[in-house]
N, C-alpha and C positions, 0 to 999 in steps of 0.2 A: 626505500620507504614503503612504509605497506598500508595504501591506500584502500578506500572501502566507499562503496556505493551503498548508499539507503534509499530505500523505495519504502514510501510511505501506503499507506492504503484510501480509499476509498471509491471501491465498484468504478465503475465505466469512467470516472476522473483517472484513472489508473493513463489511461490514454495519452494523456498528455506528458508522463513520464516518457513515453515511444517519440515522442518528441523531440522533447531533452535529447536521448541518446542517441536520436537519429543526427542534432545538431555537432553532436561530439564525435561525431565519424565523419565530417566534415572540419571540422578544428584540428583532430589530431591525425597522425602520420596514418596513411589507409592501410600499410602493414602493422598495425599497433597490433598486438596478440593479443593484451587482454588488462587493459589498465586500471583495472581493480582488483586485484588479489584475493578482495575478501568485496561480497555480496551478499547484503542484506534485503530482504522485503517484508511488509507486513501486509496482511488482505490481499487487494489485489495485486498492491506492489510487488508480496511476495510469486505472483503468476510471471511476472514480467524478468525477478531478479533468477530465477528457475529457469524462463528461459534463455538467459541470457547464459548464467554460469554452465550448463548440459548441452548447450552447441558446440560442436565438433570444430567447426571456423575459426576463425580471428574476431575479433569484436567487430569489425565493418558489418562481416556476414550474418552476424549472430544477428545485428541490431535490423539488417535488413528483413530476415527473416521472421522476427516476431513485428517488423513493421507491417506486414504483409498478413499476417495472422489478426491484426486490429482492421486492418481493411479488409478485410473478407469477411468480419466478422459477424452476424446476424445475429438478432435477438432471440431467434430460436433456439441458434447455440448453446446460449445461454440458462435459459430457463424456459420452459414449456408455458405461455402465454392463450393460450386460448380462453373463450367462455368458461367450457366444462373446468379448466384448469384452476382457473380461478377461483371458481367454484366452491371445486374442490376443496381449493387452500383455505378458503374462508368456512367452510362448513368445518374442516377438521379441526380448526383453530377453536370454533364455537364449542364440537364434542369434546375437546380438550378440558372443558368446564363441569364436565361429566365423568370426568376420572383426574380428580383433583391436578387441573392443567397440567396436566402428563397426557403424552402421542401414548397410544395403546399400542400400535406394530412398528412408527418410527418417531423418530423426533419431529417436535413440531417445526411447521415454516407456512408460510402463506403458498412460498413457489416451490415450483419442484426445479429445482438445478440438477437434472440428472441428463442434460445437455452438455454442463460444462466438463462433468467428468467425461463424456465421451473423448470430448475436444481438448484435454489437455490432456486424456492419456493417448492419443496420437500425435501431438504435437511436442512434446517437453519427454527428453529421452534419458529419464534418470540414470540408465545406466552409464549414461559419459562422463559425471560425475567424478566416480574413480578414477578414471581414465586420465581426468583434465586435474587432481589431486595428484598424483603417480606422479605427472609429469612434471609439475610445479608448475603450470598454469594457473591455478586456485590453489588458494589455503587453504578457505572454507566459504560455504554459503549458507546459512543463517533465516529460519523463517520462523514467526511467529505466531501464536495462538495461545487465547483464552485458555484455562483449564474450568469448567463451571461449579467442577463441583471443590476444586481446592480453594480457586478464586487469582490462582495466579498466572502470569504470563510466564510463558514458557518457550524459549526459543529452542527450536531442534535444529540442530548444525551438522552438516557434515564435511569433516577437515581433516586436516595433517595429525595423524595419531597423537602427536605431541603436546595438541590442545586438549586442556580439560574445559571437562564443564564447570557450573559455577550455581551460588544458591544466594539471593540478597533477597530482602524485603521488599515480599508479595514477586519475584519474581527469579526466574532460574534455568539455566541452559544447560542442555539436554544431547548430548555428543548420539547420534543414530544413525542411521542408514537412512537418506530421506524418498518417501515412498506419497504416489498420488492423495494419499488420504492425507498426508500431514498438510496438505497443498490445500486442499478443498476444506479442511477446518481451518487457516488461516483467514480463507476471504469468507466463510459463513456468515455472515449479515445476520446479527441476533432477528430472531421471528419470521424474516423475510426466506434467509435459506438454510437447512437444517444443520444440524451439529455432527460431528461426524466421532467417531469412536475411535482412539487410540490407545490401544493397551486395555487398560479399566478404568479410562474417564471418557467423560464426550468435551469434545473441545468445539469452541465456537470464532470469532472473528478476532486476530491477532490485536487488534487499534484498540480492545476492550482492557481496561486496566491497568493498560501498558504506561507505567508511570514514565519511564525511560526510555525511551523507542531508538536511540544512538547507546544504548550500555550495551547491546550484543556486537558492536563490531570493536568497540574496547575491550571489551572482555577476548575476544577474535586479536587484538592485538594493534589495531589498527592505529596508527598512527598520523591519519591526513585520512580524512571524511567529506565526501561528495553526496551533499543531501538534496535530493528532487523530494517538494512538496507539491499538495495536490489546494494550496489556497492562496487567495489574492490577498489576506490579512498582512503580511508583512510588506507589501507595496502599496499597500492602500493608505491613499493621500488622508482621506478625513473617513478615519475608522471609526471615529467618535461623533459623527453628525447627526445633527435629531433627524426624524423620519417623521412625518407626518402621519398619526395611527388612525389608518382609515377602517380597522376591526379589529376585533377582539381575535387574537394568534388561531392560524386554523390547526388540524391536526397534521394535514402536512408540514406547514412552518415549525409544532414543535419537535416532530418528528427530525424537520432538517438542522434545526439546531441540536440534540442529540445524538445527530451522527457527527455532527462539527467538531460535538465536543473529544468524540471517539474519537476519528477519524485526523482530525487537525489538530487540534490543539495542544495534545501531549506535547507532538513534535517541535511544533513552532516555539513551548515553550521551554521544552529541553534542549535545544539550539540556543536561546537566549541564554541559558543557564548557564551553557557549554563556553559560550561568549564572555559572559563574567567570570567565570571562573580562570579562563583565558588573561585576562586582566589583571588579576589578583597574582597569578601567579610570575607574569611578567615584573609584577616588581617585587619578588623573594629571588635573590641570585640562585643560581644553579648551585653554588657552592654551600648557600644557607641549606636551601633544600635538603640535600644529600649528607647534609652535618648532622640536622633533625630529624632522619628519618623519613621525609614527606615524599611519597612516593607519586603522588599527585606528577603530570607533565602536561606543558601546552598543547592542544590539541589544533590543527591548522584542518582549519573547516573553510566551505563553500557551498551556500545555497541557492538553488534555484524554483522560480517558487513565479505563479501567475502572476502577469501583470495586469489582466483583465477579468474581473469576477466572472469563472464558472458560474455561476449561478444564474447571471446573464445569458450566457451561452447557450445554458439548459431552459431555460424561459422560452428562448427564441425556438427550441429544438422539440419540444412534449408532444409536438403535432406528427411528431416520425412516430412515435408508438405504436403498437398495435390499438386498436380499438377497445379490446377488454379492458387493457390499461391505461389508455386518454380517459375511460370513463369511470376508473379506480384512482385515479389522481387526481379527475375535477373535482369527485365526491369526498376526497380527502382533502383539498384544497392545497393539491399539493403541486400546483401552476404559477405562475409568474403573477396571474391576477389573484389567486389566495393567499402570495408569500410564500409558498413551500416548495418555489421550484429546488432548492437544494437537495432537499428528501429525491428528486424527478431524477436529479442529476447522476446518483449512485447508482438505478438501474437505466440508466437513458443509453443501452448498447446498440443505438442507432448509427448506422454511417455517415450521416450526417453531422452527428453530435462530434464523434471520434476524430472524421475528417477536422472537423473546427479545433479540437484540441489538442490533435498534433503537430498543426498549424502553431499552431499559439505557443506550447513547449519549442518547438525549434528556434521560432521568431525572436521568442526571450533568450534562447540559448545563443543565439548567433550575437545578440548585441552585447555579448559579455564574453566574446572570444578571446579579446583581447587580453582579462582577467585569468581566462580562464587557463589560456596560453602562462599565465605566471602560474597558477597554483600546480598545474602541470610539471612545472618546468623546476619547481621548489622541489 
């Protein structure tokens, strides 16, 4: 069976996918070599599904490893944080209005992320890629991104010669040799961290557009789908409850609804989709099917996905920030008391934040071993 892991995006919530798979090296046999064949990510996920697929290990080691990589991890790392930094982002965003919103030397962003390419081109070792191909270890591994100026999503795969790529509406997979840049345009956060150049486009954050966010490990072949989401939406008891509107949306809240929409909700509602269609097709016999021509098959999926609103989490956490940025999120209201802690959540690369959400990935993953021990086992 050729199973596939999806790793969803969303910044510093990525965390809680290390969770997930730390829970899964605990479920399955600790000599497992490598129980997904085919690995997909998008944004951050795709940092996590990178380092997963390019470790040298067994899946224990690999998981270990990039656990180890989120606990060490500092905000610096990440993106350069300071006054001047700041600053900076915001005055070049402003000159941006002074040459018809175009960067004059780079592309525009608020932060400079020239932290994280240090840090993931020491840690994530593309060249084992092949290696871990060659040997039949991996299919393929699959990462996505925006294209800005086509407007399509575009997965760059690298796999078993035998896979082609593919071209559907607004969207298209892309067979290459996967190199740090294709990494760093995936998790680019429109505005916040800049676009990066592939070929002769600039590509921006993979969750943008992505009508589909499970069509690259089908198209990959995939036949059993294991999807980590980074939202409490599909276990959440009363998703429909009025809220008392104590202001009018600040800019942080609509900013964090925004990235929701990015960020989550393709996914959550292409799993639904994938579910119904599941359904339908359960009751056309396997004999009708293949009379008709319908090439259509059931897809045996399993999501895991918060039980407890991130968003909560990050409310409780905006005080670990550095200071430049506690006082660029009150001003944006982008805090638990303006409603936008969601917005907080995507750059909240505090150890504290992380600690709590890898906590929480596990926690959920352990109480569905049981489950998961079957879909395993199917």
């Amino acid at each position: 069976m050729k199973r596939a892991l999806i790793l969803s995006g969303g910044g510093a919530r990525a965390a809680y996918q290390v969770g997930v798979l730390q829970a899964l090296t605990e479920i399955l046999p600790d000599d497992c070599e490598n129980p997904f064949p085919i690995i997909c990510g998008t944004s951050a996920g795709a940092i996590n599904a990178l380092a997963i697929a390019a470790h040298k290990g067994n899946f224990k080691s690999a998981v270990t490893a990039l656990t180890r990589m989120w606990l060490n991890l500092e905000i610096g790392q990440v993106y350069r944080h300071g006054w001047m930094d700041i600053f900076k982002g915001l005055s070049y965003l402003g000159l941006s209005l002074m040459n018809e919103g175009m960067g004059r030397r780079k592309p525009l962003s608020l932060l400079d992320n020239g932290p994280l390419w240090n840090l993931l081109g020491s840690k994530i070792h593309f060249e084992n890629l092949t290696d871990a191909i060659d040997s039949g270890r991996l299919l393929a591994v699959s990462i996505s991104a925006m294209g800005y100026t086509s407007g399509h999503s575009v997965s760059f795969f690298q796999g078993h010669p035998s896979l082609q790529g593919w071209s559907r509406y607004r969207r298209a997979g892309v067979p290459t040799q996967l190199r740090l840049e294709h990494l760093l345009a995936s998790s680019a956060i429109p505005t916040i961290f800049p676009a990066v150049r592939i070929n002769r486009e600039y590509f921006g954050d993979g969750a943008l557009r992505q009508l589909a966010p499970m069509s690259p490990a089908l198209h990959l072949g995939a036949d059993s789908l294991f999807v980590v989401g980074v939202s409490g939406n599909r276990t959440a008891q009363k998703a429909n409850r009025r809220v008392p509107h104590r202001h009018s949306p600040s800019m942080g809240q609509i900013v964090g609804h925004l990235f929701n929409s990015a960020f989550v909700d393709a996914m959550e509602s292409d799993l639904e989709h994938l579910e119904r269609m599941n359904q339908l097709l359960k009751l056309i016999p396997e004999s009708v099917r293949e009379e008709n021509g319908i090439i259509l098959r059931p897809v045996a999926n399993m999501a895991i996905s918060p039980s407890y609103p991130i968003d909560g989490i990050a409310g409780r956490n905006v005080r670990y920030l550095p200071k430049s940025l506690r006082f660029f999120m009150r001003a944006t209201g982008s805090t638990a008391k303006g409603g936008g802690a969601t917005a907080a959540s995507y750059l909240l690369f505090s150890n504290e934040f992380i600690t709590e959400l890898i906590e929480l990935g596990r926690t959920d993953t352990l109480a569905e071993a049981d489950n998961i021990r079957r879909f395993f086992a199917e």
